[in-house]
N, C-alpha and C positions, 0 to 999 in steps of 0.2 A: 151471581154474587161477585162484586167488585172488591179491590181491597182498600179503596176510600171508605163505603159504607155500606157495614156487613147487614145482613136481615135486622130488622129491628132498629137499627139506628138510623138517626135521622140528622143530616147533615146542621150543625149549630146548637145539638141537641144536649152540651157537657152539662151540663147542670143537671140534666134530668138521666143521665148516664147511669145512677146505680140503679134505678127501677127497670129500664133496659136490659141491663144487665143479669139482673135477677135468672137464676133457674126457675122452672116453670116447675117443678117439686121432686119430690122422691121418688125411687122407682119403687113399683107397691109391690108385697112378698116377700120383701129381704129378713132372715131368719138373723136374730140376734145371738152373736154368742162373747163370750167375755172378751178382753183385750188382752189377754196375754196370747189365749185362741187364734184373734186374727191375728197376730204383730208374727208368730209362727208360723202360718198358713202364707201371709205377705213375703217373710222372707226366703220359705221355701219357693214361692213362687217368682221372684226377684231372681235367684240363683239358678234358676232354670233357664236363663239365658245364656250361662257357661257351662261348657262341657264337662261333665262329672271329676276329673282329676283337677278342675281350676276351682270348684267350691269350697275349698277348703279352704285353699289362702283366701277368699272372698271371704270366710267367715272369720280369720285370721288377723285381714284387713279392717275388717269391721270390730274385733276384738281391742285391738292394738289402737287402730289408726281413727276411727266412728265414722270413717268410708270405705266404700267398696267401689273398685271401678268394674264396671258393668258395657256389656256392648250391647248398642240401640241398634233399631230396627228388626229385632225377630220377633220379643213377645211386646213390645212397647217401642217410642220414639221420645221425642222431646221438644218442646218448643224452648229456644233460649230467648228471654227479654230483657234487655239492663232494667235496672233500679229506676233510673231519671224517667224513663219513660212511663211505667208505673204511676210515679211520684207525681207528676201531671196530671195523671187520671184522679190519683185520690183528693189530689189538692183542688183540684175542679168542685166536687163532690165532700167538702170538708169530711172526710174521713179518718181518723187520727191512725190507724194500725195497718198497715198493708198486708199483714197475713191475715187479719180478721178480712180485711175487705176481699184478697182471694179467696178467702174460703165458702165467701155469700155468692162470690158473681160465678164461682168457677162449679156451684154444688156441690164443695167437698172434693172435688178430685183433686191431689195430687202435685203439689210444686216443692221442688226444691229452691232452697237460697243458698246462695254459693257468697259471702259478705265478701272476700278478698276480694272479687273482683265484682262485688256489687250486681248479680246477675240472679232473675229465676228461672227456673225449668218448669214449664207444666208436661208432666207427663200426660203424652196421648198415644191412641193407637197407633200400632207402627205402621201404618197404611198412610197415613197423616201427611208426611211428608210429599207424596208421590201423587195423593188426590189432590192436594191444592198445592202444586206446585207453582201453578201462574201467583197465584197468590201470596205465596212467601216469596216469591224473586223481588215482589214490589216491597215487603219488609225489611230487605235487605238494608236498604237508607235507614233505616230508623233502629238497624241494631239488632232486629230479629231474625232466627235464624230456626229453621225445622230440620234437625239433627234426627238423621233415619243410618241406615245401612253404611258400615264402613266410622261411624260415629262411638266416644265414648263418654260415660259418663262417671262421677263418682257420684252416687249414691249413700246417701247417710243411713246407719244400722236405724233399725225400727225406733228405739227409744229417743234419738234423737233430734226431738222437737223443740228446741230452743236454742239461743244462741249464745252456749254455757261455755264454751272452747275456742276462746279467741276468731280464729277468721275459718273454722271448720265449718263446711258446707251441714247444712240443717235442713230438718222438714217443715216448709214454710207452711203446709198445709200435708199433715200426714195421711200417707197413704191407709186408709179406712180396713180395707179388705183386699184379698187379692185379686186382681185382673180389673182392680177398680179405676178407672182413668178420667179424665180431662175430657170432655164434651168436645170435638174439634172446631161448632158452630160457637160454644162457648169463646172457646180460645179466640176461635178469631172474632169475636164484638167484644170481646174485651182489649184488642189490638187496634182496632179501629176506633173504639172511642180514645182509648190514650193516646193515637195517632190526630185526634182530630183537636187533644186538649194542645197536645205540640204546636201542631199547626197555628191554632189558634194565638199561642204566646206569641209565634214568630210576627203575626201579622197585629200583634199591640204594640 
């Protein structure tokens, strides 16, 4: 896999990007339980990446502030992608809302939106980083970055899924369940096609 054109995409292909893009469905088995169940199971699982005496201001942080800063790379990593890049993909694909369209192409996993500086995060496994490293060095031009070990992140508290508090980082696609993440084949055809809509404007 290249980082021009990931599996399933097919070079010249933006128009037809969101059917690409599609997950292929749900994972079968998953036990339904209320939301207030996961958003508690989620955060306990979130906090488990700081050492027991740091969960507290974490949850202090998220009290006060409706972020937590979190260190990536043990239970999770991060992809960073600005806005602009994005905004080329859905504008290709006349799509009006860019968390609705993460949340069809990515299956529910996981983005934060950080609006001050105009950036998403899809959370993925912490592995992420390290297995496609050739792969992100060529992201680099285009603004993305895979934030693993030594990386950090603020993290918005469970309830915060909109964007109600001026330039506070939100869940652009909230985390569903615990140790639920971002597909990293996903992640990256969905980099590739918004890399390919870029491309495309430069050469009109």
């Amino acid at each position: 896999m290249n980082a021009d054109t990931a599996p399933g995409t097919q070079p010249g292909e933006a128009s037809g990007a969101l059917s690409v893009l599609r997950p292929t469905g749900a994972e079968p088995g998953v036990f339904i339980h209320s939301t207030a169940d996961r958003r508690l199971a989620t955060e306990h699982w979130l906090l488990a990446t700081l050492p027991g005496p740091l969960r507290d201001r974490a949850r202090w942080e998220w009290e006060q502030h409706r972020v937590a800063i979190l260190p990536l790379g043990g239970l999770f990593s991060a992809v960073r992608m600005p806005e602009r890049l994005l905004t080329a993909l859905i504008t290709s694909v006349e799509v009006a809302c860019l968390d609705d369209f993460l949340t069809e192409v990515l299956g529910g996993g996981p983005v934060i939106c950080d609006p001050r500086f105009a950036r998403y995060y899809a959370l993925v496994p912490a592995s992420m980083p390290a297995t496609l490293q050739q792969m992100a060095d060529t992201w680099s031009a285009f603004g993305v970055e895979c934030l693993g070990r030594g990386s950090y992140l603020g993290v918005p508290r469970m309830d915060a899924v909109n964007q109600e508090h001026g330039f506070a980082s939100y869940w652009s696609v909230p985390m569903d369940a615990a140790a639920v993440l971002c597909a990293p084949l996903s992640v990256a055809r969905l980099i590739a096609a918004a890399r390919h809509c870029v491309d495309t404007e430069s050469e009109a």
